[in-house]
C-alpha positions as CSV (number, residue, x, y, z in Angstrom):
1,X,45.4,-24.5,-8.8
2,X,43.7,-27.8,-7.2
3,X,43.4,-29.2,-3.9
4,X,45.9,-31.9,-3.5
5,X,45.0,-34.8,-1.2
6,X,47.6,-35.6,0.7
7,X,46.5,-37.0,3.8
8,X,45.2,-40.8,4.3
9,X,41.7,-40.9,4.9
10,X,40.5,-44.6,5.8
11,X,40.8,-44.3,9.2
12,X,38.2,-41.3,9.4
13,X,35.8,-43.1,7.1
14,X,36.2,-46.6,8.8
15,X,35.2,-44.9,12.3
16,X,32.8,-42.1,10.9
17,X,31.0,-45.0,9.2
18,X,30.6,-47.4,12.2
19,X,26.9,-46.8,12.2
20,X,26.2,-47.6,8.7
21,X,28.8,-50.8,8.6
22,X,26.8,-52.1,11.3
23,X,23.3,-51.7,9.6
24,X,24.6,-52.7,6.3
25,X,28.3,-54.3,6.2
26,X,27.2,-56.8,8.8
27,X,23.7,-57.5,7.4
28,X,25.3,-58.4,4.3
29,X,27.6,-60.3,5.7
30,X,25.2,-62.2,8.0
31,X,23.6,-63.8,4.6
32,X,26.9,-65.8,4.6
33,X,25.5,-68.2,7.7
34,X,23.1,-69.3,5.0
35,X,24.4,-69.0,1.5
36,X,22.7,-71.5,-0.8
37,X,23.6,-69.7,-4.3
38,X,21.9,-66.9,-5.2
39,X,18.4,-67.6,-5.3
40,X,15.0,-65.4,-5.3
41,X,15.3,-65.5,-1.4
42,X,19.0,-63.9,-1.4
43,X,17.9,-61.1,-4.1
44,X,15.3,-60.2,-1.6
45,X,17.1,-60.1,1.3
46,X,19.8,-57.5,-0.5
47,X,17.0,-55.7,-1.5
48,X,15.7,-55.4,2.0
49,X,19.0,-54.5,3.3
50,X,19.5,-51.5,0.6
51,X,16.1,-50.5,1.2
52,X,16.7,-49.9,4.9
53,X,20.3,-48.4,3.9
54,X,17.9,-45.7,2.1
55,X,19.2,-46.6,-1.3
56,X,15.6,-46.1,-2.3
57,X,13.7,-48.4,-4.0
58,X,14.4,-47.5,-8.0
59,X,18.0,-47.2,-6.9
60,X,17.7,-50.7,-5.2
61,X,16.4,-52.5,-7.9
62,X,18.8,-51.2,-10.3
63,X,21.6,-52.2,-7.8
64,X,19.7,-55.8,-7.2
65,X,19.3,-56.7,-11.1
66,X,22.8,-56.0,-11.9
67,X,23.6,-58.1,-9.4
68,X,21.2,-61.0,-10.5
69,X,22.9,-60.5,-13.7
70,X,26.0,-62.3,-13.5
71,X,24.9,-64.3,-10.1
72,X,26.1,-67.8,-12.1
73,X,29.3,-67.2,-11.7
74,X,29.1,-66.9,-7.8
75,X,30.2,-70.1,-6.2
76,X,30.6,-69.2,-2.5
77,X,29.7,-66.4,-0.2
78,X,33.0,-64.6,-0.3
79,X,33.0,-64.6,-3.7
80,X,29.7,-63.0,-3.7
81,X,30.3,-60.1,-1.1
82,X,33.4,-58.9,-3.3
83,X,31.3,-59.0,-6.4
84,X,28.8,-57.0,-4.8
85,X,31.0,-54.7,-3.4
86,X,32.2,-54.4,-7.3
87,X,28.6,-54.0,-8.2
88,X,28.2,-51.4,-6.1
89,X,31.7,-49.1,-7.1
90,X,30.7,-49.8,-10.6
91,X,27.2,-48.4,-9.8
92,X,28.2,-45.2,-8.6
93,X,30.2,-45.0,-11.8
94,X,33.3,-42.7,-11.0
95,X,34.0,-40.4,-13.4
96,X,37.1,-38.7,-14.2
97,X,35.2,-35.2,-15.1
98,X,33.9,-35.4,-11.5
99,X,36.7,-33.6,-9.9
100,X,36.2,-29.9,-8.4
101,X,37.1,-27.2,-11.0
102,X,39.0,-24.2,-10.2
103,X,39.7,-21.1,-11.3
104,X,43.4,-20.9,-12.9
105,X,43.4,-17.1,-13.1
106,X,42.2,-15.4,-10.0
107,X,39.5,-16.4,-7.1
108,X,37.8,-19.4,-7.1
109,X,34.4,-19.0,-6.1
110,X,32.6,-21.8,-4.3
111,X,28.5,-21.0,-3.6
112,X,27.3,-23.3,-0.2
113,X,23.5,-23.8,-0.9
114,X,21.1,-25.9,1.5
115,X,18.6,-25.6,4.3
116,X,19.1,-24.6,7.1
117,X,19.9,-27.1,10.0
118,X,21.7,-29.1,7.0
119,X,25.2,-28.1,8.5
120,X,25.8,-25.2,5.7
121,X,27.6,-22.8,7.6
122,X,29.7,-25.5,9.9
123,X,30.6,-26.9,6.9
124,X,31.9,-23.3,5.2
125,X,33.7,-23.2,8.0
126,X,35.3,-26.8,7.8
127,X,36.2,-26.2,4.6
128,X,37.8,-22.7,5.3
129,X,39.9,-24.7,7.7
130,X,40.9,-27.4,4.5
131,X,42.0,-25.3,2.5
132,X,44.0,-22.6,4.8
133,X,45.8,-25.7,5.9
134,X,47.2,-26.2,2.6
135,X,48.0,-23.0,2.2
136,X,45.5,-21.1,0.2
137,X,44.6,-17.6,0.6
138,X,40.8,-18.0,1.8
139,X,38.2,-15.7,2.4
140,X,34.3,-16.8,3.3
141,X,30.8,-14.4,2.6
142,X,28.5,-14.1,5.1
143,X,25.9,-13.8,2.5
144,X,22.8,-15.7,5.1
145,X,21.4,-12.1,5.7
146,X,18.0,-13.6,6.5
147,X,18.5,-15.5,9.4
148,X,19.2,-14.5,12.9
149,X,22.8,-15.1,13.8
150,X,23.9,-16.5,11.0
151,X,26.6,-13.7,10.4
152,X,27.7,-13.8,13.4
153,X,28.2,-17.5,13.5
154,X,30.0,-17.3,10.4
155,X,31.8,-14.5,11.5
156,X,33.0,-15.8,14.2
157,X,34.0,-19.3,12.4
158,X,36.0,-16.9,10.3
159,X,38.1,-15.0,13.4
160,X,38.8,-18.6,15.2
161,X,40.6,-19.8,11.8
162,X,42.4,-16.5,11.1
163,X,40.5,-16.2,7.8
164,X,38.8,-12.5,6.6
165,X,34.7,-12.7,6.8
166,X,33.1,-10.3,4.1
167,X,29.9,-9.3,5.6
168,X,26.1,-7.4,5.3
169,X,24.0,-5.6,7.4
170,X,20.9,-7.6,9.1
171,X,18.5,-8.5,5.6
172,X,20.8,-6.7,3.2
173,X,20.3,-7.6,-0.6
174,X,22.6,-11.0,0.0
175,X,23.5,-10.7,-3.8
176,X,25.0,-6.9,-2.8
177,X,27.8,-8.8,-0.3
178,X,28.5,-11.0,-2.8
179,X,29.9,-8.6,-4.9
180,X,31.6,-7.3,-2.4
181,X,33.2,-10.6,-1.6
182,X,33.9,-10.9,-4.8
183,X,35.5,-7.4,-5.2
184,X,37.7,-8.1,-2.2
185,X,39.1,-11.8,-3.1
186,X,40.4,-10.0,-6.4
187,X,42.3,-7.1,-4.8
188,X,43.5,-9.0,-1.9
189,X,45.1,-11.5,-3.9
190,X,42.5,-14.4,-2.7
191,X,42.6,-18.3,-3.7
192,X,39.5,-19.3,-2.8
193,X,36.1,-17.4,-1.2
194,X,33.4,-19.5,0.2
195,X,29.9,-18.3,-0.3
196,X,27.2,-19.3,2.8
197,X,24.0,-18.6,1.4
198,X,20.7,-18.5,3.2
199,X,19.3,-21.6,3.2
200,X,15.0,-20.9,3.3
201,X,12.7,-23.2,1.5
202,X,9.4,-22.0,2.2
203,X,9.1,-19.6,-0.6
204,X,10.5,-21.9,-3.6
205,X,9.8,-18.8,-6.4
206,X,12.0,-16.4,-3.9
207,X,14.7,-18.7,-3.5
208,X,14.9,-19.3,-7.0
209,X,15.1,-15.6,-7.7
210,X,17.8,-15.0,-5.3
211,X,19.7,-18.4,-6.1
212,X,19.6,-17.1,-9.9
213,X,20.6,-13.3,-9.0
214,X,23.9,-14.2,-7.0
215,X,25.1,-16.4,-9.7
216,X,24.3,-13.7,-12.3
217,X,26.6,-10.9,-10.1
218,X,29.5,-13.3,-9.0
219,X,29.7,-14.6,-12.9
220,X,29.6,-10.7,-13.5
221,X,32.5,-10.1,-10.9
222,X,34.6,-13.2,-11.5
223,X,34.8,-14.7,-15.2
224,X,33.7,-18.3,-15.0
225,X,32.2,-17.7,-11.4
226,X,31.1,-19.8,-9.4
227,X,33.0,-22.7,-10.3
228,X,31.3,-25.3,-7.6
229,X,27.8,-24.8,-6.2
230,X,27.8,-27.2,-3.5
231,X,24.6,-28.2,-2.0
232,X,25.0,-29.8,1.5
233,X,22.6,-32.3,2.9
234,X,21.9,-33.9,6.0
235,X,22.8,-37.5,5.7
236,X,20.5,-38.3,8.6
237,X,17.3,-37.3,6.3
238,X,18.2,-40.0,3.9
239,X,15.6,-39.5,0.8
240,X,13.8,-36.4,2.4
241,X,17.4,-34.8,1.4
242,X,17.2,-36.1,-2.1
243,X,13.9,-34.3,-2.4
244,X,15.3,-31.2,-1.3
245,X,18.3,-31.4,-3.8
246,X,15.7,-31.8,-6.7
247,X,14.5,-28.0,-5.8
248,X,18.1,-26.6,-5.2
249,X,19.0,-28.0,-8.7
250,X,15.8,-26.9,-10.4
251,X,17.0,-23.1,-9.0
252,X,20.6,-23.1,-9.4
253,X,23.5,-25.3,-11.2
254,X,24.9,-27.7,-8.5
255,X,27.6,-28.9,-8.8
256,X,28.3,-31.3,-6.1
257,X,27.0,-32.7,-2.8
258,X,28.4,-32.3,0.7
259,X,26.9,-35.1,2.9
260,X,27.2,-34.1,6.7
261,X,26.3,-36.0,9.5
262,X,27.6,-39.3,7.8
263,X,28.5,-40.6,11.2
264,X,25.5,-39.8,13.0
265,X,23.5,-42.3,10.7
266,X,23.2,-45.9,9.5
267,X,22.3,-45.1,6.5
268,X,25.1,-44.6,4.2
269,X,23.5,-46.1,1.2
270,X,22.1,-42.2,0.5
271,X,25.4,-41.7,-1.5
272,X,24.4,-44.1,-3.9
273,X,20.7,-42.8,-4.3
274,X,22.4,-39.3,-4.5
275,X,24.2,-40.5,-7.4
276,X,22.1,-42.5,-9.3
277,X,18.8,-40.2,-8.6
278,X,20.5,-36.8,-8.8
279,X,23.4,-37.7,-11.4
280,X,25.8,-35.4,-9.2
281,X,29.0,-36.5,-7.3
282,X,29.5,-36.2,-4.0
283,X,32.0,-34.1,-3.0
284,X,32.8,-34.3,0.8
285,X,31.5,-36.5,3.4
286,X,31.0,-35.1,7.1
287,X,32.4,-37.9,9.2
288,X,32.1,-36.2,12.4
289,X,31.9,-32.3,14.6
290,X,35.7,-31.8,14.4
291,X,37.5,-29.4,11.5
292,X,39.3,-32.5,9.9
293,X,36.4,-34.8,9.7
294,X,35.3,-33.9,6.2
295,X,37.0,-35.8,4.4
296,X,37.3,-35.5,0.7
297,X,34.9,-38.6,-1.1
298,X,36.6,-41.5,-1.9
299,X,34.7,-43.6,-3.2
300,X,37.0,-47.2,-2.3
301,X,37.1,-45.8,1.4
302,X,33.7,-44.7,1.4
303,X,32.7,-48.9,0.4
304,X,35.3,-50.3,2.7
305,X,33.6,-48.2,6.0
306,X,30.1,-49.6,5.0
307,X,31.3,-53.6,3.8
308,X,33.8,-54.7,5.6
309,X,35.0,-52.0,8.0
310,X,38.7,-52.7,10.2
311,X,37.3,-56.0,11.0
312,X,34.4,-58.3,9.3
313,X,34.2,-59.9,13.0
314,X,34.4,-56.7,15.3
315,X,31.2,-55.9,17.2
């Protein structure tokens, strides 16, 4: 079983990534009106410009010398903004191991970790709409027990897509209606169950217990389970995320990263700090509110929306 990406996404990511082509496409390519060579001056301007793209500053001085490395053999500005565009798709280092393991005998099992307000739960249900539409059995776990609504909101995400919602009582053991989720995708023939977690950081030692016990029952229910453990972030945080993700990973084995909000920010250079500071790929980018606009990464689409865009010239 995988997920087969049929549909064309550039025209999602060239719109959802207006903002950030602005910030940093056309900043970039503003440093042609004065292109000398590469000098001191021009390394420092990058730099600047990735450091506002919240690349972060380790990330941006890795990005900055392996561009000064080979900056000879730039003769002209065009020349230059395809190598660094190069630079940069060689930076975040696509690897084929990266792609989303499923389960080839029975349920896959995906766990949605984050805080809340990162877009967890609107994101479960985005995805529960994904994957319904090419036709996979799908199921979701309201396993948020903790906070107010958030079954309900789930819930209801779940009876708008026509997908069954495995549910607890208010503050039940959230572990307890994961096995129950997990009990239920295996007699009712299902593809793939989305887990929504609770999403609290202000008790780090909890949230690692709990993280730690629903792996240890879903691996218990489902041989090999979970196969992802998705942590979503809110793009529009930039590097407070990445701090975030550092505690998520240091209580359970991410997988991946979702990035939502992508199109309500200018800073679209987080994906490349997410990758060089976390060593994890990113998954799916949130590229606006509707079901469709997560898109599957892409990592050629996701460079064209912040470069170059539809048109180098556009305003």
């Amino acid at each position: 079983m995988a997920f087969r990406k049929e549909k064309d996404h550039s025209d999602k990511y060239l719109s959802g990534l207006k903002k950030s082509k602005k910030s940093f496409g056309d900043r970039i390519h503003s440093l042609s009106d004065h292109f000398r060579g590469v000098d001191d001056e021009l390394l420092e301007e990058i730099m600047v410009i990735l450091l506002e793209s919240d690349v972060g500053i380790h990330t941006a001085q890795k990005i900055v010398d392996l561009f000064s490395e080979r900056s000879k053999e730039i003769k002209n500005y065009d020349s230059m903004e395809d190598y660094f565009i190069a630079i940069l798709k060689d930076f975040y280092n696509e690897d084929p191991s990266d792609i989303i393991h499923y389960n080839t005998e029975g349920p896959t099992v995906f766990l949605m970790v984050g805080v809340n307000g990162s877009g967890k739960t609107t994101t479960a249900a985005k995805l529960m709409q994904m994957y319904k539409d090419v036709e996979f059995n799908v199921a979701v776990a309201a396993a948020d027990t903790f906070r107010a609504g958030a079954v309900d909101q789930i819930e209801e995400w779940a009876n708008r897509i026509g997908v069954p919602c495995i549910k607890g009582k208010p503050n039940q053991d959230p572990s307890s209606v994961l096995v129950d989720a997990c009990r239920y995708a295996k007699t009712n023939n299902i593809d793939i169950l989305i887990c929504d977690t609770a999403g609290r950081l202000q008790n780090k030692s909890n949230l690692m217990k709990e993280l730690s016990k629903m792996n240890r029952v879903v691996a218990r229910e489902i041989e090999g389970a979970p196969q992802e453990v998705w942590l979503v972030l809110d793009a529009t945080t930039g590097q407070n995320g990445i701090s975030q993700a550092k505690i998520f990973m240091e209580a359970v084995n991410v997988t991946g990263i979702i990035l939502t909000k992508m199109d309500g920010t200018a800073k679209g250079g987080v994906v490349l700090a997410i990758r060089d500071q976390l060593h994890l790929p990113v998954r799916f980018l949130g590229l606006g509110e509707k079901p469709e606009d997560l898109c599957p990464f892409e990592l050629d689409n996701y460079l064209m929306g912040i470069t170059k865009g539809m048109d180098q010239n556009a305003e």
